[in-house]
N, C-alpha and C positions, 0 to 999 in steps of 0.2 A: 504494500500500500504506500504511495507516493503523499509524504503531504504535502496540507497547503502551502500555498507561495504566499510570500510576504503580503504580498497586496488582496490576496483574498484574504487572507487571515485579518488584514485592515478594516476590509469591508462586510465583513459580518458584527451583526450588532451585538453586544451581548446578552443571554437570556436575563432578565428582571428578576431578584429575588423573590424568590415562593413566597417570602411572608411578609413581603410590600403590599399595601391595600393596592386596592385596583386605580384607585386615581394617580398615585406614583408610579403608578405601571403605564398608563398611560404618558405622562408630564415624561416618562421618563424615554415611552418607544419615540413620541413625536422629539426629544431632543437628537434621541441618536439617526433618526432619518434627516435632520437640519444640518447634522454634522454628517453624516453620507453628502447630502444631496452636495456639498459644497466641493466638494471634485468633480461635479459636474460638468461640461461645457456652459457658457452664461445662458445661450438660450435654453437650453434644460433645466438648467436650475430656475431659470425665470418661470418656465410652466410649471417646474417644483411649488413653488410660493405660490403662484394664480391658483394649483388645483386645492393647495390648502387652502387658502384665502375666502374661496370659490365655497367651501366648505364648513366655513364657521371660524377658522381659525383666530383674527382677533377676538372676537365677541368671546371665545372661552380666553385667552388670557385677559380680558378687562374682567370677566366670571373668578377667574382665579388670582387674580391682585386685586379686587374688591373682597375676597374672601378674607379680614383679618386676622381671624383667626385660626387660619390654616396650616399645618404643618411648615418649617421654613423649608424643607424638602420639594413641596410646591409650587413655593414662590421663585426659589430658588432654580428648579428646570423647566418653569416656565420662562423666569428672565433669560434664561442658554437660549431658549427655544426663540424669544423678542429677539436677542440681541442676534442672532444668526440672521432672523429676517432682519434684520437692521445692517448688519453687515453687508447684506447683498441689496439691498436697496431699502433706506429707510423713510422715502417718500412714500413708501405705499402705506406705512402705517400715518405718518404726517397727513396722508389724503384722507387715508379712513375717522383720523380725528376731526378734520375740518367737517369733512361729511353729518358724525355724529351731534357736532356742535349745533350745525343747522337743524337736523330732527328733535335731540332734546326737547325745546320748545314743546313740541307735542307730545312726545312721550310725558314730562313732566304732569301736561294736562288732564291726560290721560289717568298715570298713577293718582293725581289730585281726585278724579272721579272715581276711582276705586276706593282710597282712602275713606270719600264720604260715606261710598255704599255700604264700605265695611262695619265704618261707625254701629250701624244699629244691629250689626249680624253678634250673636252670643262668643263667635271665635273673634272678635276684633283685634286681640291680642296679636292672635296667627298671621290675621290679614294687614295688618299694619307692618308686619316683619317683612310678610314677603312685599309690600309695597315699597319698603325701603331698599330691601334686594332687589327689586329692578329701578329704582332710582341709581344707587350702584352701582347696575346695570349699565347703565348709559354714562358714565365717569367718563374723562377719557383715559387713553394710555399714562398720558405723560403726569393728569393729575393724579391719578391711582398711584405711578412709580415716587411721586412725589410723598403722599400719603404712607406707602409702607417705607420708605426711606424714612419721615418722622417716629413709626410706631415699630420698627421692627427691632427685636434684639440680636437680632441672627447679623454677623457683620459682613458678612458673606454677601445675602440679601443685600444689605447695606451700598454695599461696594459693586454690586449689579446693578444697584438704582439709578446709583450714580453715573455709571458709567453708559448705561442705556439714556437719559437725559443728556449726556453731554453731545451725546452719538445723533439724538433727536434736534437737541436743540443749536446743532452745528451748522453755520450761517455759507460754510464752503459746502458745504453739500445740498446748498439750495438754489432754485434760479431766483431772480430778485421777486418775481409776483409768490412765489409759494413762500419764500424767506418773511415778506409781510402779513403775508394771510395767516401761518402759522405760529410767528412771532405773536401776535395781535390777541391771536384767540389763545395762545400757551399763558401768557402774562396776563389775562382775562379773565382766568378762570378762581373761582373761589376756594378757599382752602379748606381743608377738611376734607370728610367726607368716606366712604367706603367700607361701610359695617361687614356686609357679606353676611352667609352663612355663619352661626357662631359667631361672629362680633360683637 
């Protein structure tokens, strides 16, 4: 039996510990495919990111850095999993904020009307939880990383928040109309915020 060669032995991921919950099993297959896809050619790795994208992918890391009380484990290969798509192009998250900024408005509305309806329901407790979980919902990237960068004790965390903000909010890596639009609405945004799940 011949074994592998270097470079397969590269590109196989590693199996997840048997006794990782299932959400570190995930946070953990989607980091090691970000780091595959990145030996990609550009254009493969560009439909890499599109078919995740395409898929939900930011909306579960704004899900999972609105979680504040979540294992640092989560936060932690989630931000691997940001900062790889930031690595290969971090205007598409920069787009997807601008995006959500605009919607907010409605969504907030939205939650505001459920909020009311909940008022008189016997579970208002429940329903006002998860009305705050999807206000949270709608956070952006950059104010969530800003968020657990103040409340986290993980330094780790910490130093991924960091480091993801600076990646974001880098004015060479913008053309001048996205540099103002993003600037505008980053420095706009209110502070606080991001109970999640357990918060």
């Amino acid at each position: 039996h011949t074994p592998p060669s270097p470079s397969h032995r590269r590109m196989a991921a590693p199996a997840p510990a048997a006794d990782e919950p299932p959400l570190l099993q995930l946070w953990g297959l989607l980091r090691e495919l970000c780091s595959l896809a990145s030996s990609l050619h550009p254009i493969e790795c560009g439909r890499f990111y599109h078919a995740l994208c395409t898929a939900g992918l930011l909306p579960a890391t704004r899900t999972a850095l609105a979680w504040r009380g979540a294992p640092p484990a989560v936060h932690s290969r989630c931000c691997d999993t940001l900062s790889a798509l930031a690595n290969h192009n971090p205007s598409i998250i920069r787009r997807e904020e601008l995006g959500l900024r605009e919607a907010t408005p409605a969504a907030a509305a939205a939650a505001a009307a459920q909020r009311s309806a909940a008022s008189d329901d016997t579970g208002s407790a429940a329903a006002a939880a998860a009305v705050s979980a999807l206000l949270a919902s709608r956070a952006s990237t950059s104010l969530l990383l800003v968020c657990r960068l103040c409340d986290t004790g993980d330094e780790g965390v910490a130093r991924q928040c960091c480091e993801l903000l600076a990646v974001l909010l880098d004015t060479a890596t913008m053309d001048g109309a996205e540099a103002e639009a993003f600037l505008d609405a980053a420095y706009a945004q209110p502070a606080g915020g991001g109970g999640g799940p357990g918060g």
